[in-house]
N, C-alpha and C positions, 0 to 999 in steps of 0.2 A: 428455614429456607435459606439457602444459597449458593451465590452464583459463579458461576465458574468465567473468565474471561481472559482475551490475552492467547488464545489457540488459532482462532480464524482470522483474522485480519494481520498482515506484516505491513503494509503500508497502505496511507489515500496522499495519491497525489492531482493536484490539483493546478492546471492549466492558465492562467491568466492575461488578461489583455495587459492592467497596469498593474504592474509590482510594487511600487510606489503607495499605491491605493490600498493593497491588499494589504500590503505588512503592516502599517498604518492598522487598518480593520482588525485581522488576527491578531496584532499584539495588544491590540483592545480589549478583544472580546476576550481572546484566551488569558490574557492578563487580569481581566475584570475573574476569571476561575482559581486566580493562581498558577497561571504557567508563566514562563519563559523562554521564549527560542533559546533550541539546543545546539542551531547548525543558523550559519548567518555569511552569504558571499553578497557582492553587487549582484547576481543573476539568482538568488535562489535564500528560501529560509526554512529552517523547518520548526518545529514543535513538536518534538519526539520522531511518532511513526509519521506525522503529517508532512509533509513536502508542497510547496509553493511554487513554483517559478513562472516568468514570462515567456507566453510563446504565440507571435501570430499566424504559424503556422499548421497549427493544431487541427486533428481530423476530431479528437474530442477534448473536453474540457476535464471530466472527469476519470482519473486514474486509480482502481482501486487493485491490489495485490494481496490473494492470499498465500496463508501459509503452508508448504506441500512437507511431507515427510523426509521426501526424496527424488532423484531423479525419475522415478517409475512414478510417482505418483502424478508429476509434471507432464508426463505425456498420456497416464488417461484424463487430468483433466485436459488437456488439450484434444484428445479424441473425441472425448465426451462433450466437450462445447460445438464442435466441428460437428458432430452427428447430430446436434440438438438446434441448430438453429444459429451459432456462432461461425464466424469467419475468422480465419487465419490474420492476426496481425505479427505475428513472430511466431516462428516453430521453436519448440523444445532446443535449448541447448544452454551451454555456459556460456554468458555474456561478460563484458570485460566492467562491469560494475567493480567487483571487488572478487579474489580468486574465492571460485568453489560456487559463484553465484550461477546458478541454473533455473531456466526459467523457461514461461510461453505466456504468450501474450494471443488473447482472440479480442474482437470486436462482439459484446452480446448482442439479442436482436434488436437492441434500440442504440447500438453505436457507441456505446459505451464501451472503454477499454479495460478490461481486467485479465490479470496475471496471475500463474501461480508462481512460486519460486522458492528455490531450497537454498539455504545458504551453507551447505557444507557442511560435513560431520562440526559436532557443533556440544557443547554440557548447556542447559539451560541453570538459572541457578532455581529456579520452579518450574514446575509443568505449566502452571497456571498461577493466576491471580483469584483466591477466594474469597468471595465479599458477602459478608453476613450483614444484616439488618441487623441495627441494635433495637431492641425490643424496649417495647413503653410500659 
């Protein structure tokens, strides 16, 4: 058996009241795993795809992004949340993240913010990450 990962998910980011508190906790816990922050400002840290920052103005807490092929792909799933029960929180287009970054952002039906988004003609150095069980 094994498993393929590393295709659906580009980013979780994640909304907080204290940052202080948080980075504190995540350099804990992820630390107690063997990680390290890879991204480190006074407003923000991250841990790979994870991202952290302070915001008391937040409609939600949790921000999860996946990952689209393409610009087409980016606007059915933006159609497809809109017809399903999701609200518009950003339409389909290039946002100034970083050039090539295209994306849409909907509210699903419990308020939760998730994105898809293409980051521009792009080589991966794998398609995926394949993780075999070592057998006993």
């Amino acid at each position: 058996m094994e498993f393929h990962q590393g295709r659906l998910i580009d980013h979780v980011h994640l909304r907080v009241r204290d940052l202080a508190a948080s980075r504190r906790f995540y350099k804990a816990v992820l630390g107690a795993l063997g990680h390290r922050p890879t991204y480190e400002t006074d407003k923000l840290f991250a841990f790979d795809e994870f991202f952290v920052d302070a915001a008391d103005d937040y409609r939600t807490r949790v921000h999860l992004a996946f990952q689209a092929t393409g610009p087409d792909a980016v606007h059915r799933f933006h159609d497809a949340g809109l017809a399903n029960g999701g609200t518009d929180n950003g339409a389909p287009g290039e946002r100034s993240y970083h050039p090539g970054y295209y994306a849409a952002f909907l509210l699903d039906p419990d308020g939760n913010n998730v994105e898809a988004v293409y980051h521009g003609p792009s080589t991966r150095s794998a398609p995926d990450v394949v993780v075999r069980p070592i057998e006993s």
